[in-house]
C-alpha positions in Angstrom: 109.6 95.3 109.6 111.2 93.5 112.6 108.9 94.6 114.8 106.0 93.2 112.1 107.7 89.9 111.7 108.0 89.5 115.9 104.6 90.5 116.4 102.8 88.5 113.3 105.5 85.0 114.1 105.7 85.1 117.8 103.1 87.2 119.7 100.1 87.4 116.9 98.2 88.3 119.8 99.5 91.7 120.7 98.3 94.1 117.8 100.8 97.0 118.4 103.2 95.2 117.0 101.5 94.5 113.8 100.0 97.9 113.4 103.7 98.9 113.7 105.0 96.6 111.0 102.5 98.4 108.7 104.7 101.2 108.7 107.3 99.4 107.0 105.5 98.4 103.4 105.2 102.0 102.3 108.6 102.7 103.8 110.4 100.3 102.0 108.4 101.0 98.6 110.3 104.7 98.6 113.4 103.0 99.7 113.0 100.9 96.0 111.9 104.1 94.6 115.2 106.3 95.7 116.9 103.4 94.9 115.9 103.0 91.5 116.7 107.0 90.9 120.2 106.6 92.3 121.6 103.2 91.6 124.5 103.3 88.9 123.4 99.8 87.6 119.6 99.0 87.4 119.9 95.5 86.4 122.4 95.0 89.0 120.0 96.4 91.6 117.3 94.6 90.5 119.1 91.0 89.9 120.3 91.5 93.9 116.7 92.2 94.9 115.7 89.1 92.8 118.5 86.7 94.2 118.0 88.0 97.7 113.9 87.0 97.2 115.4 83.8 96.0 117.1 82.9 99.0 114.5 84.2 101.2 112.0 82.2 99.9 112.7 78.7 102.2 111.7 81.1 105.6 109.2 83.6 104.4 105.5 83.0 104.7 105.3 83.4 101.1 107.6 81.8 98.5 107.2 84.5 96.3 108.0 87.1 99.1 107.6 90.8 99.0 111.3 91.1 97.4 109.9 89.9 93.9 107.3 92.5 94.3 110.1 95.3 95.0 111.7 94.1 92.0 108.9 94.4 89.5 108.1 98.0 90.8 111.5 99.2 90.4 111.4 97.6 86.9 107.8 99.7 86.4 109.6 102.9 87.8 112.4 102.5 84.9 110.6 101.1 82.6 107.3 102.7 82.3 106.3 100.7 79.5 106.4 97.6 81.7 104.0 98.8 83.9 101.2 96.6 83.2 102.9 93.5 82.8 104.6 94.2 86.5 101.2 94.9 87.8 100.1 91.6 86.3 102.7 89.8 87.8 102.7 91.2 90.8 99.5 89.4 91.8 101.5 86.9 92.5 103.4 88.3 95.1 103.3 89.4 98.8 101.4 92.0 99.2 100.1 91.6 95.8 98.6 94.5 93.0 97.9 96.5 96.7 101.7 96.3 97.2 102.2 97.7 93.7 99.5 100.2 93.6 101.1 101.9 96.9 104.5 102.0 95.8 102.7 104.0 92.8 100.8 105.9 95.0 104.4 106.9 96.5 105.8 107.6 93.5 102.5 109.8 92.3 102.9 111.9 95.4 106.7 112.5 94.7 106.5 113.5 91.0 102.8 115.3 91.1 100.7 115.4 93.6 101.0 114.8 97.4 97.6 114.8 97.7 96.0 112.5 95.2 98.8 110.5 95.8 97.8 109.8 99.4 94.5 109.5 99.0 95.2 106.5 96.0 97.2 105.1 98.7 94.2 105.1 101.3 91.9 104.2 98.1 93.8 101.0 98.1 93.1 99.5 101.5 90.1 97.8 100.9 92.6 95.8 97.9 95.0 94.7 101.1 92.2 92.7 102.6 93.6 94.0 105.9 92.1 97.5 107.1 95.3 97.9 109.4 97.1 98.5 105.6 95.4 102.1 106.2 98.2 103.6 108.2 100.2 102.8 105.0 98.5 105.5 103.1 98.7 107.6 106.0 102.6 107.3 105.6 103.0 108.6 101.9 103.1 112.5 102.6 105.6 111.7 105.1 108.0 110.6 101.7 107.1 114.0 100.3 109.0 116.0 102.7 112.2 117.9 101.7 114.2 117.0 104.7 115.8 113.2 104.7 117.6 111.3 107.4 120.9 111.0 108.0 121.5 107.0 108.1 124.8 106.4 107.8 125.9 104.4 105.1 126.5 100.2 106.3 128.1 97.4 104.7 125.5 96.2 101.6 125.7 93.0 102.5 124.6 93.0 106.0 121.2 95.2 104.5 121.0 92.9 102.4 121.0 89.9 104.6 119.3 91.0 106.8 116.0 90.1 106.0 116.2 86.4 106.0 118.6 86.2 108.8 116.2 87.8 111.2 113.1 86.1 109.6 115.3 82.5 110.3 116.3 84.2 114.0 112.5 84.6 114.4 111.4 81.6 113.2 113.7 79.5 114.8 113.4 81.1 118.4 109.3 80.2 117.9 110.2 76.6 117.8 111.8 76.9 121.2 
């Protein structure tokens, strides 16, 4: 995502970087997807996502930033019967009904079929607008595997933060 957000604000030029960052999407989606599975308290897992794309939304690209559209899939993932109206909304987000679709995508490849569930995610490219999104498809099986890595467990809050305090470090070393 760093790496996404260097490339994109400060050196749009150089594609590596952006065909990096699209690693990060699909990675994050299963992130929201464990999450959702594990978390003690959904709504306060979801009302932290929320507040956190609240105060994200002065320095991201756009106001309602890709932390609503977390929000509204984990929401889908517990509450299956929400599923359309989170689709619906999630128009309106970064990354859009593509961003949604994937994380489903994700989650089909988890629960049934790895599989299907990549090719829905490669299915979906052409719904990013951005054929570089086709390395996120290519990511899902990846999710499916038994073994996990060992990250070490960090303070909440500095994950948390972390998003809009590099976006703002980004953003204000490109006006230097």
């Amino acid at each position: 995502m760093t790496i996404d957000h260097i490339g994109g604000i400060l050196f749009p030029h150089v594609l590596v970087l952006r065909l990096i960052g699209r690693l990060a999407l699909p990675c994050f989606l299963f992130g929201i997807y464990e999450g959702t599975h594990r978390t003690r308290n959904h709504t306060r897992y979801v009302m932290r996502i929320i507040g956190l794309g609240i105060l994200s939304m002065p320095i991201t690209t756009y106001p309602i930033n890709v932390l609503f559209l977390f929000a509204l899939f984990s929401l889908s993932i517990k509450y299956k019967g929400l599923f359309f109206p989170c689709l619906i909304a999630s128009y309106f987000t970064e990354y859009g009904v593509y961003g949604f679709l994937l994380g489903w995508a994700i989650v089909w490849a988890s629960e049934k079929n790895i599989t299907e569930g990549t090719l829905m995610g490669l299915l979906l490219t052409p719904l990013s607008g951005n054929a570089f999104q086709l390395l996120s498809g290519l990511m899902i099986p990846v999710f499916t595997l038994k073994w996990r890595l060992a990250i070490p467990r960090g303070p909440k809050l500095f994950f948390y933060l972390y998003y809009p305090l590099h976006l703002l470090v980004i953003r204000l070393i490109a006006r230097v």
